[in-house]
gemmi code that builds the backbone of each chain (N, CA, C; Angstrom):
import gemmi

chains = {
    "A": [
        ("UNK", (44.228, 28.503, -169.795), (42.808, 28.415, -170.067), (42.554, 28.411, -171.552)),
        ("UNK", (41.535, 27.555, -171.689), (41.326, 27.104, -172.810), (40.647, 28.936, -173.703)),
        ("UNK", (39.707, 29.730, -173.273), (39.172, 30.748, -173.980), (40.692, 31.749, -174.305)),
        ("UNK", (41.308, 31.946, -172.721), (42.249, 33.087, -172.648), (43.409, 32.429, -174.337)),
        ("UNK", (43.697, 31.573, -174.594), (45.231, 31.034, -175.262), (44.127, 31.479, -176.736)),
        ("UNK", (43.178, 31.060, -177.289), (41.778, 31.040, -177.640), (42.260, 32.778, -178.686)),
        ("UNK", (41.571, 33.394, -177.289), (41.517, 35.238, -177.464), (42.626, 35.369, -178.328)),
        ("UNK", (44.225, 35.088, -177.789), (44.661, 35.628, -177.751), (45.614, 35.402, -179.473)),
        ("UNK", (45.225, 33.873, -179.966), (45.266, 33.908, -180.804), (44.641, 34.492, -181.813)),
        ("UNK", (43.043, 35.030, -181.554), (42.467, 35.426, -182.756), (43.558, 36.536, -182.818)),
        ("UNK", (43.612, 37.565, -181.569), (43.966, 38.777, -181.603), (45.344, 38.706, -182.742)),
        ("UNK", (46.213, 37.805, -182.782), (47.557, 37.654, -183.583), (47.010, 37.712, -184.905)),
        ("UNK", (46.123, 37.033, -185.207), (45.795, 36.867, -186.570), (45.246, 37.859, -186.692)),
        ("UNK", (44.273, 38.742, -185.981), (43.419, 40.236, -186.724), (44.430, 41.022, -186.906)),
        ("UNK", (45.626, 40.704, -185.883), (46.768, 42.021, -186.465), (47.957, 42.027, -187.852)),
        ("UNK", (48.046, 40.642, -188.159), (48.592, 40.255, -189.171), (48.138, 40.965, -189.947)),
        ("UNK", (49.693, 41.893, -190.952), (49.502, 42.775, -192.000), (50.939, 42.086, -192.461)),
        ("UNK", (50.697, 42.053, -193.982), (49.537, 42.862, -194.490), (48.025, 41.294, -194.433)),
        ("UNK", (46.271, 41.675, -194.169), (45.859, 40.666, -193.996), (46.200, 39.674, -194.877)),
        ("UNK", (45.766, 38.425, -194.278), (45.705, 37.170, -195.449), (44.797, 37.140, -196.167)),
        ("UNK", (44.518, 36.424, -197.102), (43.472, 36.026, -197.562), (42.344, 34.935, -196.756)),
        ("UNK", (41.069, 35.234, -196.952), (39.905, 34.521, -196.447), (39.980, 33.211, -196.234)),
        ("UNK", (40.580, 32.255, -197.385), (40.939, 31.332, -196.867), (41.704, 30.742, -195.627)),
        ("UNK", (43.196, 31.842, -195.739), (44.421, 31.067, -195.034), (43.992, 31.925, -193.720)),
        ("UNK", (42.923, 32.555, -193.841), (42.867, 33.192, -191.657), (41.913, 32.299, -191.558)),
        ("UNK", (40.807, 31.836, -192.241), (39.985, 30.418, -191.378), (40.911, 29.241, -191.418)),
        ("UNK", (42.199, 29.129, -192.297), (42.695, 27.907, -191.486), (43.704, 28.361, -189.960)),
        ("UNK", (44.094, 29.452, -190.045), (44.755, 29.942, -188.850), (43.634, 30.230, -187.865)),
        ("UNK", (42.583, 30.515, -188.026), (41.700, 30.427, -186.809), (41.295, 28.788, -186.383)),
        ("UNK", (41.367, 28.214, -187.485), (41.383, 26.904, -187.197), (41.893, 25.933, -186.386)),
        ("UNK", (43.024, 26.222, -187.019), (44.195, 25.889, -186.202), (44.543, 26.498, -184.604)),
        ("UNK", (44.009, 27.608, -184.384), (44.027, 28.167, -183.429), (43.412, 27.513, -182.658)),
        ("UNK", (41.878, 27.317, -182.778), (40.583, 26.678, -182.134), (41.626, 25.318, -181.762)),
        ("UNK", (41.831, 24.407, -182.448), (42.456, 23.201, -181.934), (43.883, 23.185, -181.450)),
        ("UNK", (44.635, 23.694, -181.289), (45.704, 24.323, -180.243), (45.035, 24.885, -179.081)),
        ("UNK", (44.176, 25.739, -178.892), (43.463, 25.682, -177.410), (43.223, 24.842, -176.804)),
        ("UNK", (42.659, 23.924, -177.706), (41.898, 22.814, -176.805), (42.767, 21.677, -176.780)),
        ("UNK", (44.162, 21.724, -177.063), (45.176, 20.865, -176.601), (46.141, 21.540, -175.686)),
        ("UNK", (46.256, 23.173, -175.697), (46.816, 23.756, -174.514), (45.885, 23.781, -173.113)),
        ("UNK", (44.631, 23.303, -173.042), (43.933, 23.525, -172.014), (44.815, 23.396, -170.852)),
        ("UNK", (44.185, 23.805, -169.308), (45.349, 23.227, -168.364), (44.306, 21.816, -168.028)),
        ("UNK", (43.428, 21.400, -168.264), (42.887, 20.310, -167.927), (43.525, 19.091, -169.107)),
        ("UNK", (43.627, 19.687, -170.182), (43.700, 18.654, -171.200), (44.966, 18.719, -171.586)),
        ("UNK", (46.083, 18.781, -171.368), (47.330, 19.220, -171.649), (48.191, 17.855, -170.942)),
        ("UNK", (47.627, 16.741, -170.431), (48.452, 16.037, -169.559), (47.915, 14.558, -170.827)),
        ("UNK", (46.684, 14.714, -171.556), (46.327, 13.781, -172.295), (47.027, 13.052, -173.358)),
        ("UNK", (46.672, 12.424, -173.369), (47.314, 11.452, -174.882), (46.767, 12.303, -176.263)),
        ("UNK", (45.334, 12.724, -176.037), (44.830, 12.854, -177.321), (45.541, 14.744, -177.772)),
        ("UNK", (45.584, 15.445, -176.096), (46.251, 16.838, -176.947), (47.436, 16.434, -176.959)),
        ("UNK", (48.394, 15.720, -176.599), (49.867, 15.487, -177.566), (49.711, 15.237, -178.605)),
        ("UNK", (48.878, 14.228, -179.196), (48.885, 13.839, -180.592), (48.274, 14.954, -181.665)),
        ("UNK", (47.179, 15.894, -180.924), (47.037, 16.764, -181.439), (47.743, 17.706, -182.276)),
        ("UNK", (48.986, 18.044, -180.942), (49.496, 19.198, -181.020), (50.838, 18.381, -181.811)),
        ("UNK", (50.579, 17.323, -182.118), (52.294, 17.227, -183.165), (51.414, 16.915, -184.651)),
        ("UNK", (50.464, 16.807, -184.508), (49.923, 17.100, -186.006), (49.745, 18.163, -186.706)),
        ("UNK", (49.347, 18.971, -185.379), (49.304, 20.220, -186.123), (50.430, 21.062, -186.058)),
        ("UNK", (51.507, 20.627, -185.657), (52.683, 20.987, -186.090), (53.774, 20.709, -187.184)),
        ("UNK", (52.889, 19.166, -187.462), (53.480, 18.962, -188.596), (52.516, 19.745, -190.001)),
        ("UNK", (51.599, 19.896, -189.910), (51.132, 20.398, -190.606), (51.311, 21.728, -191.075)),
        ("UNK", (51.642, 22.558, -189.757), (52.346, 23.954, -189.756), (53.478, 24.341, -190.716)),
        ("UNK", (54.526, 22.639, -190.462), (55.605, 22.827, -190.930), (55.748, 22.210, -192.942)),
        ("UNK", (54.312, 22.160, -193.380), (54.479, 22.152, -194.511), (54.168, 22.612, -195.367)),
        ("UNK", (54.622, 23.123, -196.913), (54.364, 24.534, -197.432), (52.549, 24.676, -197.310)),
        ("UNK", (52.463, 25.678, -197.440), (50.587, 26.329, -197.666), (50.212, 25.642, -198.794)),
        ("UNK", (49.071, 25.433, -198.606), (48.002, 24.642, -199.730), (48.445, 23.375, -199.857)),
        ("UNK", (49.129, 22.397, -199.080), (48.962, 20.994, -198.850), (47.805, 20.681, -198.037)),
        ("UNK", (47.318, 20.066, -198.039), (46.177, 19.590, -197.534), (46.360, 18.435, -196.411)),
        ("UNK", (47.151, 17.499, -197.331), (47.718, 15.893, -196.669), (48.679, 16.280, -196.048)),
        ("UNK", (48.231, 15.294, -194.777), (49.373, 15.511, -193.838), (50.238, 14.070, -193.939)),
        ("UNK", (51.256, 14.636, -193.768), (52.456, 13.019, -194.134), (52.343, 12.260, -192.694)),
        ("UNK", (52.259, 11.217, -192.276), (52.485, 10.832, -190.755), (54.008, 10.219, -191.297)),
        ("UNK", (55.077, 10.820, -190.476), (56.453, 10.592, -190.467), (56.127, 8.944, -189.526)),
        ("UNK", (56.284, 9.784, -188.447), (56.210, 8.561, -187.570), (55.678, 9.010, -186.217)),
        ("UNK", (54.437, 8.204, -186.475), (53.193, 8.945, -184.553), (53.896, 8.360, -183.822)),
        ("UNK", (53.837, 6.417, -183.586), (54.070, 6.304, -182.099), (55.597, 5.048, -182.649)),
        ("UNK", (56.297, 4.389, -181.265), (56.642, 3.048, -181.438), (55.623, 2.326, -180.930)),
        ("UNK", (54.490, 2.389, -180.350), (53.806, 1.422, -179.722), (53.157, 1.274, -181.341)),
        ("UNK", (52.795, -0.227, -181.077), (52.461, -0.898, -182.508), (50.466, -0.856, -182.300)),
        ("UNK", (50.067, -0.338, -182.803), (48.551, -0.166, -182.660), (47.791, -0.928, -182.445)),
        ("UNK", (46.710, -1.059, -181.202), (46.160, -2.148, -181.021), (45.378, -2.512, -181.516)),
        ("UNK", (44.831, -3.656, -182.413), (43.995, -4.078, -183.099), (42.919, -4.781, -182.317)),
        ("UNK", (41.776, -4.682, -182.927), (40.692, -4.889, -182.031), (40.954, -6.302, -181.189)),
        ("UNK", (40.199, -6.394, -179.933), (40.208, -7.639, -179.398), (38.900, -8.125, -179.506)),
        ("UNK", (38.596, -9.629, -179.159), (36.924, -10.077, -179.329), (35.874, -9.184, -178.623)),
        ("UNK", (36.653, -8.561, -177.345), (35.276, -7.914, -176.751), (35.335, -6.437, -177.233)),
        ("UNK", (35.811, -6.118, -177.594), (35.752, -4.379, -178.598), (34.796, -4.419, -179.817)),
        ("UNK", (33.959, -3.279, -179.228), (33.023, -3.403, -180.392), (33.805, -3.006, -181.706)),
        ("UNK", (32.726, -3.451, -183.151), (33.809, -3.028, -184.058), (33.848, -1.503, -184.222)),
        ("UNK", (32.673, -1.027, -183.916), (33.283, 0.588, -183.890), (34.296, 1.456, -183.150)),
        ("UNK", (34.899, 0.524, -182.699), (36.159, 1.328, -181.563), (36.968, 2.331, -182.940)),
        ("UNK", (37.224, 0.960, -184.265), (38.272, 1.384, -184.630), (37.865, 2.959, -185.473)),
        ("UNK", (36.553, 3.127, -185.919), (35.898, 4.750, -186.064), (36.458, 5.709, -185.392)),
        ("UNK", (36.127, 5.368, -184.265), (35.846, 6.599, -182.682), (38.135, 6.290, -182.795)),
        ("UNK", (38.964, 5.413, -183.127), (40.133, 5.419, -182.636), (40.958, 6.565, -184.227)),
        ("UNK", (40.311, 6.800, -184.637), (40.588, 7.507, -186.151), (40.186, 9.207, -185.912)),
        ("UNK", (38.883, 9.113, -185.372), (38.404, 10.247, -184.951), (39.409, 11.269, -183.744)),
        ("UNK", (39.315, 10.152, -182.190), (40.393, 11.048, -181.530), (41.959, 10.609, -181.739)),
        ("UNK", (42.287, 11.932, -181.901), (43.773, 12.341, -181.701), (44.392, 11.315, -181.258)),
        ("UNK", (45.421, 10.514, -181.663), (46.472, 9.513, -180.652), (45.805, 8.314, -180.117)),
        ("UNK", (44.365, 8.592, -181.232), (43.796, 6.763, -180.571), (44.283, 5.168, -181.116)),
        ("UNK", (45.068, 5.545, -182.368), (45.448, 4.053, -182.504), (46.256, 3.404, -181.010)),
        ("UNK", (46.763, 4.006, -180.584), (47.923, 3.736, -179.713), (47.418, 3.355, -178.220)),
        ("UNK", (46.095, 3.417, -178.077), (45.672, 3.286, -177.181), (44.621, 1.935, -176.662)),
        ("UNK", (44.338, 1.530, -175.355), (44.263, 0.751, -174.650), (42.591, 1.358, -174.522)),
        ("UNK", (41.852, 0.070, -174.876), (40.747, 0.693, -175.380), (39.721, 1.219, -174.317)),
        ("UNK", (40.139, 1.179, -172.933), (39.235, 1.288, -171.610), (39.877, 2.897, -171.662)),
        ("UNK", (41.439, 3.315, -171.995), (41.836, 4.685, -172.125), (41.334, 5.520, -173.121)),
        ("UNK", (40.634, 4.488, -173.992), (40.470, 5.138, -175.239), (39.126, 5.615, -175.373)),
        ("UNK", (38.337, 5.189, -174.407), (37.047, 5.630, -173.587), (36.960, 7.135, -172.818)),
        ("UNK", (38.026, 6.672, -172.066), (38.521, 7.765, -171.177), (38.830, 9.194, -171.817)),
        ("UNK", (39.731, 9.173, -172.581), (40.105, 9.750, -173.683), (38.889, 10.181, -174.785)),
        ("UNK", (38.233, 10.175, -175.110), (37.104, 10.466, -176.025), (36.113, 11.361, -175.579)),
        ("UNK", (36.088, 11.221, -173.808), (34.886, 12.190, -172.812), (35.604, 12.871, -172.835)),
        ("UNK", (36.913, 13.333, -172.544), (37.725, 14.498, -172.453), (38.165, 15.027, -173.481)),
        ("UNK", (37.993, 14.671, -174.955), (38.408, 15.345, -176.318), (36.942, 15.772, -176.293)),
        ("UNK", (36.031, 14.922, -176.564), (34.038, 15.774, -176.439), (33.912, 16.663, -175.227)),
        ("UNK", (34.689, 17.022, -174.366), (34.226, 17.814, -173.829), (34.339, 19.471, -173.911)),
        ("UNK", (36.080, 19.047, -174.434), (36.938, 20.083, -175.210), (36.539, 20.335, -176.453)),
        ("UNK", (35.583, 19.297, -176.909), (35.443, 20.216, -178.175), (34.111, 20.941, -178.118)),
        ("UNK", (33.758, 20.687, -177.165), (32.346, 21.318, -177.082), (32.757, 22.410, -176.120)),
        ("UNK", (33.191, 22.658, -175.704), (33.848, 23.847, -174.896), (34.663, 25.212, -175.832)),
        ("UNK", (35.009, 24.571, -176.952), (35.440, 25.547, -177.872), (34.695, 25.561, -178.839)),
        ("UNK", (33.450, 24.835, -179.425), (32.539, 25.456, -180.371), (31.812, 26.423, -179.373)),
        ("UNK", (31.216, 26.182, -177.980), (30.681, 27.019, -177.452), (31.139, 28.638, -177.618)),
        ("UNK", (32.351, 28.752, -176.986), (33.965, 29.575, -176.997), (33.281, 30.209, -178.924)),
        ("UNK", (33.837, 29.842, -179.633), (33.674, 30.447, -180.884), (32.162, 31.002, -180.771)),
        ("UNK", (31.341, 30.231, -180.337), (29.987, 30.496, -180.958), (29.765, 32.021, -180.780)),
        ("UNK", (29.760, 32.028, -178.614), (29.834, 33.378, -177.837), (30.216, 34.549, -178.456)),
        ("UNK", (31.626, 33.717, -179.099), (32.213, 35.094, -179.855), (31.586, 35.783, -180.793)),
        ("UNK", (30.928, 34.706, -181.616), (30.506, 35.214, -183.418), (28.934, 35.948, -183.130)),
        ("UNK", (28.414, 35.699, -181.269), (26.726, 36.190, -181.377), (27.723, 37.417, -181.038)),
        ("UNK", (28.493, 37.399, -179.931), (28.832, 39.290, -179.269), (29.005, 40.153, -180.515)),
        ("UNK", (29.714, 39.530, -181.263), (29.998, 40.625, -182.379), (29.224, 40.682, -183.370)),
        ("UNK", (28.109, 39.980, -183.766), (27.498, 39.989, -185.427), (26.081, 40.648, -185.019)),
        ("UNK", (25.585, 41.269, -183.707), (24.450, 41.567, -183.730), (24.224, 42.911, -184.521)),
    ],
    "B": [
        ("UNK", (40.148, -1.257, -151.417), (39.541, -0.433, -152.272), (40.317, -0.257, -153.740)),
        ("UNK", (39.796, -1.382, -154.889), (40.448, -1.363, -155.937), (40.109, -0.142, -156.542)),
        ("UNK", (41.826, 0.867, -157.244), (41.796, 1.612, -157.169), (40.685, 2.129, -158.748)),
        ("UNK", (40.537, 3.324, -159.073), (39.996, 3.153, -160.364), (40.845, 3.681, -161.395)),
        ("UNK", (41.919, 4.091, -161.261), (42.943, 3.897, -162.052), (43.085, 3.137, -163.221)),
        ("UNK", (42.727, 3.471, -164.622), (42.584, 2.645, -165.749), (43.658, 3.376, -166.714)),
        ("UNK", (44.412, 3.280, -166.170), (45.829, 3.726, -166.897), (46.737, 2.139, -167.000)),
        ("UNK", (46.432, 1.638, -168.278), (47.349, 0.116, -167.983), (48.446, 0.719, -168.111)),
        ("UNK", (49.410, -0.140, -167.776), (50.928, 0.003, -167.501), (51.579, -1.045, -169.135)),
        ("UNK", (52.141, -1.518, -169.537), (52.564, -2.646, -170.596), (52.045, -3.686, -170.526)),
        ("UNK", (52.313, -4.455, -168.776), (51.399, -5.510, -168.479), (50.175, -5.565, -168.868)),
        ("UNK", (50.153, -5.765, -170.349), (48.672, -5.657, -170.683), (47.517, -6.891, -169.967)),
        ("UNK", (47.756, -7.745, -169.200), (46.904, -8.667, -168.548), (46.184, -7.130, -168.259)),
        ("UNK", (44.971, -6.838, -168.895), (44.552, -5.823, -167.560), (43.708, -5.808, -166.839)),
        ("UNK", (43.606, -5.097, -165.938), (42.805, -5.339, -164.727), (41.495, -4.478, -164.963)),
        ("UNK", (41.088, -4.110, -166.357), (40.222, -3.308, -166.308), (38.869, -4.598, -166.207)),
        ("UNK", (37.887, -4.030, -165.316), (36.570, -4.829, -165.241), (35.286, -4.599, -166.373)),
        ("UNK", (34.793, -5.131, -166.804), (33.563, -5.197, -167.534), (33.167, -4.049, -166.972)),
        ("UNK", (32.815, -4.164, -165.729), (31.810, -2.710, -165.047), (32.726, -1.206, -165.445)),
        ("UNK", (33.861, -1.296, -165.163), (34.499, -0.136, -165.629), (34.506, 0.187, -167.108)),
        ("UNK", (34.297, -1.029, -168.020), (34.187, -0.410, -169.179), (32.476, 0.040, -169.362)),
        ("UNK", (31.499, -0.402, -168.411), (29.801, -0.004, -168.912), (30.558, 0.871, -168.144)),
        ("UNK", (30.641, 1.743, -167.044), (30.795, 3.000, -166.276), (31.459, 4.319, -167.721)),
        ("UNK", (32.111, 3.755, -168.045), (32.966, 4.786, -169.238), (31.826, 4.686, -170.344)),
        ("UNK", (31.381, 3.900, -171.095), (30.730, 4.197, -171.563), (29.198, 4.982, -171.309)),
        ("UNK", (28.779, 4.311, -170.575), (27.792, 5.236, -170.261), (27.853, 6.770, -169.817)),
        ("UNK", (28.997, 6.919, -169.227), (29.773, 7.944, -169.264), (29.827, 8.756, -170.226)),
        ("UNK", (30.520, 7.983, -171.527), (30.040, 8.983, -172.958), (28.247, 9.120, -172.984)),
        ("UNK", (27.938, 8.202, -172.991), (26.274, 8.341, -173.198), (25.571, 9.632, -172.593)),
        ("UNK", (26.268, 10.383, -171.406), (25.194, 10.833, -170.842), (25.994, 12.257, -171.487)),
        ("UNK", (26.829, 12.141, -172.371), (27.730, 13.709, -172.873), (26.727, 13.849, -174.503)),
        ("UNK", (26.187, 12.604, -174.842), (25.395, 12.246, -175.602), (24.844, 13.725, -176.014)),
        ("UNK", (23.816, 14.366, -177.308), (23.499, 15.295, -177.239), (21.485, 15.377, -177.200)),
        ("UNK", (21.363, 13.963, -177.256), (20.073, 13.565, -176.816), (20.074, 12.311, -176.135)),
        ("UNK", (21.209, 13.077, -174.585), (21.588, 11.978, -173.594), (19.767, 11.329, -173.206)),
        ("UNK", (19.412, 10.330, -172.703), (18.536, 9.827, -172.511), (18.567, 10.362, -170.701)),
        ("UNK", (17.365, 11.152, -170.381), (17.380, 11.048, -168.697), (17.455, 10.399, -168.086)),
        ("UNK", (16.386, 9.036, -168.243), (16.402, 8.479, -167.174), (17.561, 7.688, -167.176)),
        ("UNK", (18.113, 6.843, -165.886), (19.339, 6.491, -165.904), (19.335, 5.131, -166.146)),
        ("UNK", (18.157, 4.818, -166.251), (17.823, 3.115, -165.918), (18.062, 2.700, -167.841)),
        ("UNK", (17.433, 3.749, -168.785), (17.823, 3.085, -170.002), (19.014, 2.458, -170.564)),
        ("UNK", (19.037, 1.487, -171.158), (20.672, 1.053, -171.263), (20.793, 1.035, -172.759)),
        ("UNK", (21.313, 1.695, -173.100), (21.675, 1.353, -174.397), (23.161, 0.666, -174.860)),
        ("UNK", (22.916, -0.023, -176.147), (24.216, -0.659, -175.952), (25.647, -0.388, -176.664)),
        ("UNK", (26.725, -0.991, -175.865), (28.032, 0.296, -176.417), (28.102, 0.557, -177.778)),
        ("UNK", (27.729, -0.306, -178.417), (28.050, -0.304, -180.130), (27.369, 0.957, -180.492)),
        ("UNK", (25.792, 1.343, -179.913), (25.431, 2.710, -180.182), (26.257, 3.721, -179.773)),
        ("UNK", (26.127, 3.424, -178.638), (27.059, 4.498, -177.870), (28.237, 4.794, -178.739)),
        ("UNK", (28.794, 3.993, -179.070), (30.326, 4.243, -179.724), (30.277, 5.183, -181.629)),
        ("UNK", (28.747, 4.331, -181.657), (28.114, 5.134, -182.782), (28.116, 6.312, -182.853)),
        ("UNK", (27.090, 6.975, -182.166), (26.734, 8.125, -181.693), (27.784, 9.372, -181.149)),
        ("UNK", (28.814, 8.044, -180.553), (29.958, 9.558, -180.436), (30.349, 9.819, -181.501)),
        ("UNK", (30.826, 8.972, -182.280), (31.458, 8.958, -184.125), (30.938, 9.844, -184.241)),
        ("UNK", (30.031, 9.853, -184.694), (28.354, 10.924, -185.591), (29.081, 11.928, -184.775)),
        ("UNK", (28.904, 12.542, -183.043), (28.812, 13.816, -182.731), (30.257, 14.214, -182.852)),
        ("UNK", (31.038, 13.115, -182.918), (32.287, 13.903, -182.854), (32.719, 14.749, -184.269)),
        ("UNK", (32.033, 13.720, -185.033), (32.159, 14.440, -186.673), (31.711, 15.284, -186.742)),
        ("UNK", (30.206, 15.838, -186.110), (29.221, 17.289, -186.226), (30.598, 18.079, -185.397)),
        ("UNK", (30.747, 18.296, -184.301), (31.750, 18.837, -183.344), (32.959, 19.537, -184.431)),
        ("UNK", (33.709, 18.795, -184.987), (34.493, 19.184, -185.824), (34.088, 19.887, -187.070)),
        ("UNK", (33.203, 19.577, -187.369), (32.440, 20.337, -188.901), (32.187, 21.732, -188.409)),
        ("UNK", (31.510, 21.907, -187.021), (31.442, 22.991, -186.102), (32.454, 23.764, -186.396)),
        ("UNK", (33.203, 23.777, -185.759), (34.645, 24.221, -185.780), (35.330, 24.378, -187.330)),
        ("UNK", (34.489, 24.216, -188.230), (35.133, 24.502, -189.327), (34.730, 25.554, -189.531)),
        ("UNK", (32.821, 25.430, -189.611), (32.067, 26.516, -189.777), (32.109, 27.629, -189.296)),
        ("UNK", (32.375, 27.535, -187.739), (32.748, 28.710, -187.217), (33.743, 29.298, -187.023)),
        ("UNK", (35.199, 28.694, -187.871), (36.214, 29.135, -188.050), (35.998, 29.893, -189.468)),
        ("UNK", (35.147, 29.968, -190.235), (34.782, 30.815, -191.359), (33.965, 31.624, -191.179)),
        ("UNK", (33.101, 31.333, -190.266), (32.575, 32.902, -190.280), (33.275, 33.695, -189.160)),
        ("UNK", (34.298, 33.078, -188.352), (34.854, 34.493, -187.680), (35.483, 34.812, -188.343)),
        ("UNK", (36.618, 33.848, -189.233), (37.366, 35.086, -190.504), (36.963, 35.934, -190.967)),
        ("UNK", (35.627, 35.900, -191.160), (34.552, 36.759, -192.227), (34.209, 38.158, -191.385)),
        ("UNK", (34.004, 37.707, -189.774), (33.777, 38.937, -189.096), (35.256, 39.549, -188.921)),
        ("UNK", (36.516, 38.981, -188.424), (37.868, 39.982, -188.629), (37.831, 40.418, -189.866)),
        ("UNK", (37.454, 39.794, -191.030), (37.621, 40.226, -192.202), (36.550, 41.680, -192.619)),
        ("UNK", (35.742, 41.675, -191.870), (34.259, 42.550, -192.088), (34.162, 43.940, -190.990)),
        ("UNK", (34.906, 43.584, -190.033), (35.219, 44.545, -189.243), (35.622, 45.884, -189.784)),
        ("UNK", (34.852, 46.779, -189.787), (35.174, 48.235, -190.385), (36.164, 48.703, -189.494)),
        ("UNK", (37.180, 49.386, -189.505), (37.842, 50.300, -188.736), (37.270, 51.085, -187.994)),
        ("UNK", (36.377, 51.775, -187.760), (35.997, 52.794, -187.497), (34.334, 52.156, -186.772)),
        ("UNK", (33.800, 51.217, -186.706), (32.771, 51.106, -186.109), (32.972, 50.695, -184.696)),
        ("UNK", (31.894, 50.826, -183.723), (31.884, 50.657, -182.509), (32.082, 48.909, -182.513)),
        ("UNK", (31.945, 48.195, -183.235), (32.154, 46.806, -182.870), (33.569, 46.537, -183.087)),
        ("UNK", (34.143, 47.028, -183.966), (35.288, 46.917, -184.041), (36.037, 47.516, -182.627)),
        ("UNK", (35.922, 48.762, -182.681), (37.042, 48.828, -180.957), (36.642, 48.217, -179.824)),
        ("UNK", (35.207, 47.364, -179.592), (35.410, 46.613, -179.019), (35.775, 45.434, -178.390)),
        ("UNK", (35.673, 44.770, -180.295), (36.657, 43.793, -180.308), (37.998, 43.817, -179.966)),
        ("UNK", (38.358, 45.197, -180.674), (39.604, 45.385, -180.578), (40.116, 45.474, -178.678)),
        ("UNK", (39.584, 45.898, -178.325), (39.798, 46.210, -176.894), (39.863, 44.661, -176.300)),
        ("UNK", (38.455, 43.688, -176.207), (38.371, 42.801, -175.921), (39.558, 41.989, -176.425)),
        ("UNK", (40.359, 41.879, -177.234), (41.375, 40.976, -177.938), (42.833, 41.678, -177.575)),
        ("UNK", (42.846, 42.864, -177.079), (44.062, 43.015, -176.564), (44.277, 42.891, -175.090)),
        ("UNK", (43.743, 42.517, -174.478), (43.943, 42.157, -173.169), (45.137, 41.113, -172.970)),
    ],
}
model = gemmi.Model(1)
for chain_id, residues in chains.items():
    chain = gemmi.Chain(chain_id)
    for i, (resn, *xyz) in enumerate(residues, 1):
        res = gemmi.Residue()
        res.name, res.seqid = resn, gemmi.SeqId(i, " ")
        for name, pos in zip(("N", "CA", "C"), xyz):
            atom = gemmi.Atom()
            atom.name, atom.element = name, gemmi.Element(name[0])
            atom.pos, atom.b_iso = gemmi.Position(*pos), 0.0
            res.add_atom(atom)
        chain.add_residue(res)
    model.add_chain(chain)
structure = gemmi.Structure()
structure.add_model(model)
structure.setup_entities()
């Protein structure tokens, strides 16, 4: 479940001693937030949380305070470039979700309701959290 | 009963229909965040495809924002106050 994996990360990071600094726990909560929502059990079979979850692993795996992420190498499938009936904004919305160059643009539809749904499922998820505790 | 299965295979000839691509889109449309009620309005995909751009970008900015101010509340959390052991309680489960 997308809240429970969620929890259980903040909980790792509030216990981290000695704390981090302000910066590097909002990118670890960050990072947290989008690892949920690619461990979901609904969203975990997708194209867009694989691609997710190897970005943000590559990102994991490079020193602190890089920003840019290197793309080694995402897919072998060679990216589909628009066809006449694709609007031209596909290629926006294919930048935006996770693992959309690689995709087949009727999947890539498909794929976009189920990353918006997840992501609105975990701003909700954060929000809940930040009213329970800040009153 | 053609199936609705829009998973192409390589054979890219695909079998996806015009109607299956208005069904998906409109589909996003109605996740829209000033989805239109009635069902009869049609708007057309290029918005649609717009409009997710735009929300998907707010969505993520979200998630930035509120990944800074919960740092700010672990970070603000007194030891010793009642919000704190309940967090604390709530997060060790």
């Amino acid at each position: 479940m997308q809240a429970l994996h969620f929890l259980q990360a903040l909980a790792r990071i509030a216990r981290a001693a000695p704390k981090p600094a302000h910066s590097a726990r909002t990118r670890q909560i960050r990072h947290a937030a989008y690892a949920s929502m690619a461990h979901s059990s609904r969203s975990s079979r997708r194209t867009w949380s694989r691609a997710l979850l190897h970005r943000l692993r590559q990102r994991q795996q490079q020193r602190p305070g890089r920003l840019l992420t290197v793309r080694r190498r995402v897919r072998i499938v060679t990216p589909i470039t628009s066809r006449p009936e694709e609007p031209a904004r596909a290629e926006t919305l294919r930048q935006l979700v996770p693992g959309g160059r690689g995709m087949e643009y009727c999947n890539l539809l498909e794929e976009t309701a189920d990353y918006v749904q997840c992501l609105r499922a975990q701003v909700q998820l954060m929000q809940t959290l930040l009213d329970a505790f800040s009153s | 009963m053609s199936s609705r299965r829009s998973h192409s295979r390589h054979s890219s000839a695909s079998r996806i229909t015009e109607e299956e691509i208005n069904e998906l889109v409109s589909k996003l449309q109605m996740m829209l965040p000033d989805a239109p009620i009635s069902r009869n309005s049609r708007v057309s995909a290029r918005k649609v495809l717009q409009e997710t751009c735009s929300y998907i970008r707010s969505l993520h900015q979200e998630v930035d924002d509120l990944s800074e101010k919960l740092s700010e509340l672990l970070a603000s959390t007194d030891t010793d106050s009642a919000e704190a052991a309940i967090l604390r309680s709530l997060l060790m489960q």
